[in-house]
C-alpha positions in Angstrom: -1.2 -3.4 34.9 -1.3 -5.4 31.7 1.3 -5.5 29.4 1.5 -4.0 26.0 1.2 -8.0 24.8 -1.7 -9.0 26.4 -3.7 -6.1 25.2 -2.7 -6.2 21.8 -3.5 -9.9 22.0 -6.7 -9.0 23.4 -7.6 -6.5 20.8 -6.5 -9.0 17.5 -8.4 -11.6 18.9 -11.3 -9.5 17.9 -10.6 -9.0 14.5 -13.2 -9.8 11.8 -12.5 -8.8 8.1 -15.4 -8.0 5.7 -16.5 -10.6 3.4 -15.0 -10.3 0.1 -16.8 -8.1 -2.4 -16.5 -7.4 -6.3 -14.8 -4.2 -7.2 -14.3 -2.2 -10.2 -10.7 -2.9 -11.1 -10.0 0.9 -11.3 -11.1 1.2 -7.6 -9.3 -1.8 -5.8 -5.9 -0.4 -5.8 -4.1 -0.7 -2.4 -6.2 -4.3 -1.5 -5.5 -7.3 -1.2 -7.1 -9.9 -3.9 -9.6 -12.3 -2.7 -9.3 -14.5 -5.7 -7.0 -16.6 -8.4 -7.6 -14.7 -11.4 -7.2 -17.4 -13.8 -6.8 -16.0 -17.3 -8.9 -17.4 -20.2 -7.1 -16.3 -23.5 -3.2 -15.9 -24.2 -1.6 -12.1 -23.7 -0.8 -11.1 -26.0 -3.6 -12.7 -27.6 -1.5 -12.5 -31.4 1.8 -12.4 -33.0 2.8 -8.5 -32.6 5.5 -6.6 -33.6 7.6 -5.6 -30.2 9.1 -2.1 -31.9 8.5 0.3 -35.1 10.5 -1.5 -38.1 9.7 -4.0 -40.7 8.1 -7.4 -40.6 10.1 -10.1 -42.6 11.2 -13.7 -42.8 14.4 -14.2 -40.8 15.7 -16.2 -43.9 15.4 -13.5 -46.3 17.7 -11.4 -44.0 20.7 -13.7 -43.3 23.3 -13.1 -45.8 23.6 -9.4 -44.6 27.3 -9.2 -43.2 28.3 -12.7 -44.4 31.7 -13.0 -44.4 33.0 -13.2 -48.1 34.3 -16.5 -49.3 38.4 -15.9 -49.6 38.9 -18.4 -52.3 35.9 -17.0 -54.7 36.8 -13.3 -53.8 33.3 -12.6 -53.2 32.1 -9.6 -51.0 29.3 -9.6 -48.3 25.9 -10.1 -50.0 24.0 -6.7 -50.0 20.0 -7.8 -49.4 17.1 -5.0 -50.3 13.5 -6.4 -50.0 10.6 -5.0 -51.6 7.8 -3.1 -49.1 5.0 -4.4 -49.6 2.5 -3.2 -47.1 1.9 -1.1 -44.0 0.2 -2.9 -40.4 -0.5 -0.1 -38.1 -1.4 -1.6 -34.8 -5.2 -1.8 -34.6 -5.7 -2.9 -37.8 -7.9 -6.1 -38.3 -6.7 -6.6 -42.2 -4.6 -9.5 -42.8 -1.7 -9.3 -44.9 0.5 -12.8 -46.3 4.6 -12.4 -46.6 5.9 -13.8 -49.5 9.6 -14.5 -49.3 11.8 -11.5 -50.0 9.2 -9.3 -49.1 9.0 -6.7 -46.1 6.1 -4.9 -44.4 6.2 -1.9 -42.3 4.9 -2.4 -39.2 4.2 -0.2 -36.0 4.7 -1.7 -32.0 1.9 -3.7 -31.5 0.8 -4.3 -34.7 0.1 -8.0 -35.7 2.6 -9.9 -37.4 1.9 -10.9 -41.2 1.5 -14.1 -41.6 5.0 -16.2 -42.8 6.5 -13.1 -40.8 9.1 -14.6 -37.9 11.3 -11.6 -37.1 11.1 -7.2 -37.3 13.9 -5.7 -38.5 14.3 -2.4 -36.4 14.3 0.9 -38.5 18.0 1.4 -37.9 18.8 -1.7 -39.1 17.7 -0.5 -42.3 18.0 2.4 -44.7 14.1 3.8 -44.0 13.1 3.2 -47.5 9.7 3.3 -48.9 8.9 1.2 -51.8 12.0 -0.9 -50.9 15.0 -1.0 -47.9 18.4 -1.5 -47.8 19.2 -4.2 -44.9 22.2 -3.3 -43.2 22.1 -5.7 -39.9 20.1 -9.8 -40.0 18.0 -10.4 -37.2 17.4 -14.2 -36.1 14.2 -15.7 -35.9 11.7 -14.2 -33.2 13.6 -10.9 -32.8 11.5 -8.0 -31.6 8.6 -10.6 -31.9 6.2 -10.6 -29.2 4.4 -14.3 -29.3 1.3 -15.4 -29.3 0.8 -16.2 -25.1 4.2 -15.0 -24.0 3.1 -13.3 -21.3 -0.1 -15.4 -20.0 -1.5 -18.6 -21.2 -4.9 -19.8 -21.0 -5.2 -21.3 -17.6 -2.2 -19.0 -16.1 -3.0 -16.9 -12.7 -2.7 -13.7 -13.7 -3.4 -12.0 -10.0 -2.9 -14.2 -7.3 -5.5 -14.6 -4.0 -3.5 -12.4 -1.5 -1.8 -10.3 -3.7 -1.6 -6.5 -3.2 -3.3 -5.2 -6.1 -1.2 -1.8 -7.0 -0.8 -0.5 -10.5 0.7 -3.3 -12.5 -1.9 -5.8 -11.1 -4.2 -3.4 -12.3 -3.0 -3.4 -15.8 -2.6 -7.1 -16.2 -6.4 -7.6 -14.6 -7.3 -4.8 -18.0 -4.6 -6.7 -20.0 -6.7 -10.2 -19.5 -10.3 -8.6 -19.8 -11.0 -8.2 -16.3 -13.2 -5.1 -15.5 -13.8 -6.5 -11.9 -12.3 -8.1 -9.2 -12.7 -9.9 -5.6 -11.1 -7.9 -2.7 -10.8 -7.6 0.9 -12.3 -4.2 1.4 -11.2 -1.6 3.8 -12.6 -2.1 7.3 -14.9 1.0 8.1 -13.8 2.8 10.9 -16.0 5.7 12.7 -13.9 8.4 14.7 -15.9 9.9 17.5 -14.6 13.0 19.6 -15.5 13.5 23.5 -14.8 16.6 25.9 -16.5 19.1 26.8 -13.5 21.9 26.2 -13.5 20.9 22.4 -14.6 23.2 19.8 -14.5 22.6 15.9 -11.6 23.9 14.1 -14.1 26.4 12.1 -14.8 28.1 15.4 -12.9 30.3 17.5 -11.6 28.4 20.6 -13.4 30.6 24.2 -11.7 30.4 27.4 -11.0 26.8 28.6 -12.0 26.0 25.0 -9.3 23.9 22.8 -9.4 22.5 18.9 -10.7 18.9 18.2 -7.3 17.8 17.0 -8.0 13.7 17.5 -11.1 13.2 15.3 -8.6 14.6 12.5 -5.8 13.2 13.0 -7.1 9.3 13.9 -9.0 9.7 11.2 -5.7 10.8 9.0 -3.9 7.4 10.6 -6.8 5.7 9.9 -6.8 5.5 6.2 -3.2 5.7 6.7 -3.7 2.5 7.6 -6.1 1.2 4.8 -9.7 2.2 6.6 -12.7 3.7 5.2 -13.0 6.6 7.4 -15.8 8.3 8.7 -15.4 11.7 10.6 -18.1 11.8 13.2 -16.5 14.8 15.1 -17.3 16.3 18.3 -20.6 14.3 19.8 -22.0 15.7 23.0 -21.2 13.5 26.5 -25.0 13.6 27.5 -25.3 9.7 27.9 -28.8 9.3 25.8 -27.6 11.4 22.7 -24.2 9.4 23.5 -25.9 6.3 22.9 -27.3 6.9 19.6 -24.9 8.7 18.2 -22.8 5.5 19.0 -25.6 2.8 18.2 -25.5 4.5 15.0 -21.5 4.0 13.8 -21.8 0.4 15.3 -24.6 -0.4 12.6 -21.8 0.7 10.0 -18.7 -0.1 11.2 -16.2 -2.6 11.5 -14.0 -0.2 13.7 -15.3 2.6 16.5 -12.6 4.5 18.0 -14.0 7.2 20.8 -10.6 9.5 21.3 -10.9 11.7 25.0 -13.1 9.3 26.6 -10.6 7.8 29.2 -10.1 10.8 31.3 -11.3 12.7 34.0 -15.6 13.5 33.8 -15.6 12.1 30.3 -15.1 8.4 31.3 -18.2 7.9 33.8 -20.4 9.5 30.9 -18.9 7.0 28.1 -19.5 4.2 30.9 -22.9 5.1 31.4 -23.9 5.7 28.0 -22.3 2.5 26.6 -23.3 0.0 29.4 -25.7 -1.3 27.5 -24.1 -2.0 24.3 -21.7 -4.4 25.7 -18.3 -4.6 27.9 -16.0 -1.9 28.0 -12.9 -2.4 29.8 -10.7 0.5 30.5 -7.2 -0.8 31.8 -3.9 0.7 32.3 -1.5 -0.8 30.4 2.2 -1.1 30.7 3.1 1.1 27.6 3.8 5.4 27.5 2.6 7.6 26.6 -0.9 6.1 26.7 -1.4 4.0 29.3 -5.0 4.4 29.9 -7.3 3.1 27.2 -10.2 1.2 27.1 -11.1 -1.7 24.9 -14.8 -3.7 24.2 -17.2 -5.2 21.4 -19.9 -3.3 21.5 -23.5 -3.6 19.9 -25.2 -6.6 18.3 -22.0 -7.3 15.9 -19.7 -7.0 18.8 -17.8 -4.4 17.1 -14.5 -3.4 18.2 -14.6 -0.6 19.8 -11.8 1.8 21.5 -11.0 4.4 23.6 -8.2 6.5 24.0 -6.9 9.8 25.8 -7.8 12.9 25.2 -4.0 13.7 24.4 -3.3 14.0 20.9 0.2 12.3 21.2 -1.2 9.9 23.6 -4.1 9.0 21.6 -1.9 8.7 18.2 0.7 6.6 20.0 -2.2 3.9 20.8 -3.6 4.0 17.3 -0.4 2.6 16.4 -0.2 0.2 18.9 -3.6 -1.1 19.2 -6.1 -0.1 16.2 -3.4 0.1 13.1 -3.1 -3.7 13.3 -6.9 -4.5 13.8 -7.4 -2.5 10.5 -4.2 -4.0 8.6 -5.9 -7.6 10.0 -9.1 -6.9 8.7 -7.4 -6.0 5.0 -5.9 -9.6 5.5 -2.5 -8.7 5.7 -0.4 -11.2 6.9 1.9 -8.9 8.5 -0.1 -6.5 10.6 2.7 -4.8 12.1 5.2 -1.8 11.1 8.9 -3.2 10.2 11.6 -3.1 13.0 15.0 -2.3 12.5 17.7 -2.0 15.0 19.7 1.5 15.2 22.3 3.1 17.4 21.3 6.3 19.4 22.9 9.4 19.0 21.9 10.8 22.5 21.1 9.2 25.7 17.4 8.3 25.7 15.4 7.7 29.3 11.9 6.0 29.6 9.7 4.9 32.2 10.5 2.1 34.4 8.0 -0.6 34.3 5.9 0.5 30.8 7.0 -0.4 27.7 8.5 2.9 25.6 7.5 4.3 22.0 8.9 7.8 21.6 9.2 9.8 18.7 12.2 9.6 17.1 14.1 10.6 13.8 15.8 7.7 11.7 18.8 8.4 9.7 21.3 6.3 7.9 25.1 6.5 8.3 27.0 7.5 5.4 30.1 5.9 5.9 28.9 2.1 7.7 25.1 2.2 6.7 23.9 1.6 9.9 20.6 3.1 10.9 20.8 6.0 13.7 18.5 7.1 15.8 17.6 10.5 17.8 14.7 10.8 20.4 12.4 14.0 19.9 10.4 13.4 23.0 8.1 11.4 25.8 11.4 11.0 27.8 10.7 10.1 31.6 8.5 13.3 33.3 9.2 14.9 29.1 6.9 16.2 27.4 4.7 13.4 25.9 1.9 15.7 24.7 4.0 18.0 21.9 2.3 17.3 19.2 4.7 19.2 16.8 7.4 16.6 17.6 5.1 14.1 16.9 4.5 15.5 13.6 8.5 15.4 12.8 9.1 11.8 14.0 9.7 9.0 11.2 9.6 6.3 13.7 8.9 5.2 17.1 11.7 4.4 19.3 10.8 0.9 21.2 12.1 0.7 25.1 11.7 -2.4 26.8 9.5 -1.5 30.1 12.9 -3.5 32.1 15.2 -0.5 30.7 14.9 3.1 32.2 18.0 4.7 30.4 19.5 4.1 27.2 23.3 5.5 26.3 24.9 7.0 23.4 25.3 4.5 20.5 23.3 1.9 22.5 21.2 -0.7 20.0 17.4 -0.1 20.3 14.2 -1.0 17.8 12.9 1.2 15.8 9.5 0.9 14.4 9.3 2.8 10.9 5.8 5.1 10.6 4.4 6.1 7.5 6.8 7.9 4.6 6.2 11.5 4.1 6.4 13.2 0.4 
């Protein structure tokens, strides 16, 4: 029996990402960035007012809230400035500040020229023609300069980066309408069994739902992949073959789900011999053991099968084809995080196979510490409910030397995908 190690050293050996390709910047959110984007003009490119106020020198604006000279019996100086103009942002028309002067301004709107600071609208009376200062500002106050965000030369977005949202506004903010990204890996999802039926048909006797090709193909982009659905192909080896030889010619990614059990696996086998080696191998992991692994077709594409077993077959989707996909994306972390937590209820696993159970991770109020409950796929359990499955938030880890684990016992847990 091979261990859960070997096999998933096996399987990332086998990892080839896509080249590179040139994306609208509005559709490479979620990948990673193949290149420096090296910026060619400063952000912001001008002088622009940072709030609503008015644009002045700093100078002129000084003597508000002096203190009064004691000997002289002076009182604070009391500064109005004449309005001058209006810069609403957008406009292209230059305007010069004399000294004394003020101009209205709106965010974003470029500072007039001799202009150094904005006086904010409450630090002023809201005039029209002319306002009452009532609080300085210094120099460069509520000033956005010239290049203080990005210089010329600056890298913007980084090679390796995750592009999310505010990558995606500094790429607009620097005049990028396109960018180089890892793209998703494409990943075909092919259903086997003769007892399946569609889920827009009524399930005869003997007859169950194709749950897998749904729900690998849900983990699938889950995990980053372009996903196609095949569905349901028929095990008759020749129409097999082709509908196979056809996913290889656009995929990165095949994953067969039902093809590793009973009847089903001699007609995979003898449809697929040609294509290349398939190696079906128990491996020391539940649920799941059995699954099959090979490069198939004239690419060598990576191609899996699993159970038939919903559970079973999502369980090694996670193991085995989530970090092939998150390879091929480029990320350098493949894997889920693991964090240690204390069970709330004995657990028990199978001797000799390495464990992932469902589980539910909670944190405790008063210490913090992560707890952990088991919802199933105990020892002889029942592996194949799906609807525990489907209330899990992570997979409890057992090593395959421990067969029992006690209350408030440390364990990993591996975190799955947030919900909501």
């Amino acid at each position: 029996m091979r261990s859960v190690e070997d096999q998933q050293t096996r399987v990332t050996a086998a990892a080839v990402a896509p080249r590179p390709v040139r994306v609208a910047i509005s559709e490479a959110q979620g990948l990673l960035c193949a290149e420096e984007v090296v910026t060619e003009r400063p952000l912001p490119g001008f002088d622009q007012a940072a709030i609503d106020g008015y644009a002045v020198r700093s100078v002129d604006v000084q003597a508000v809230g002096a203190r009064p000279d004691p000997e002289s019996g002076e009182e604070s100086a009391e500064v109005t400035l004449p309005v001058v103009g209006e810069v609403r942002a957008g406009s292209r028309q230059p305007i010069r500040l004399q000294p004394r002067q003020a101009v209205r301004v709106d965010t974003g709107a470029a500072l007039p020229t001799l202009a150094d600071a904005v006086l904010p609208l409450e630090s002023t009376d809201r005039g029209d023609a002319r306002i009452k200062v009532l609080e300085p500002v210094r120099s460069g106050e509520y000033v956005r300069r010239t290049g203080d965000d990005v210089q010329p030369g600056d890298v913007a977005v980084r090679a390796g980066a995750i592009i999310g949202a505010a990558q995606v506004g500094l790429l607009a903010a620097v005049g990028r309408d396109k960018v180089l990204v890892h793209p998703r890996p494409r990943l075909s999802v092919i259903s086997v069994g003769g007892e399946l039926v569609d889920i827009d048909r009524t399930p005869g006797p003997g007859q169950v739902y194709d749950v897998n090709s749904y729900a690998l193909a849900a983990a699938a982009r889950d995990a980053g992949a372009d996903v196609n659905r095949v569905g349901i192909a028929s095990t008759e080896p020749k129409r097999l073959r082709e509908v196979v030889e056809g996913q290889l010619i656009r995929s990165e990614i095949v994953v067969i789900a039902g093809a590793v059990g009973g009847g089903a696996l001699d007609d995979v086998r003898e449809a697929l011999t040609d294509l290349g080696k398939l190696e079906v191998e128990r491996v020391a992991m539940h649920p799941g053991s059995v699954q099959g692994f090979g490069q198939l077709g004239r690419d060598e594409v990576p191609t899996f099968l699993l159970p038939s077993n919903p559970v079973s077959s999502l369980v090694v989707f996670e193991v085995m084809v989530r970090p092939l996909i998150r390879i091929a994306l480029g990320r350098r972390q493949p894997m889920r995080r693991i964090v240690t937590a204390r069970t709330v209820a004995p657990i028990t696993s199978i001797p000799g196979r390495k464990g992932y159970l469902r589980g539910q991770l909670m944190r405790d109020e008063a210490t913090g510490d992560y707890l952990v409950q088991a919802l199933g796929g105990a020892a002889g359990g029942s592996s194949h409910l799906l609807a525990t499955l489907a209330e899990a938030n992570c997979l409890v880890l057992v090593p395959p030397d421990v067969s029992e684990i006690r209350t408030g016992d440390p364990v990993d847990v591996s975190f799955l995908g947030q919900r909501g």
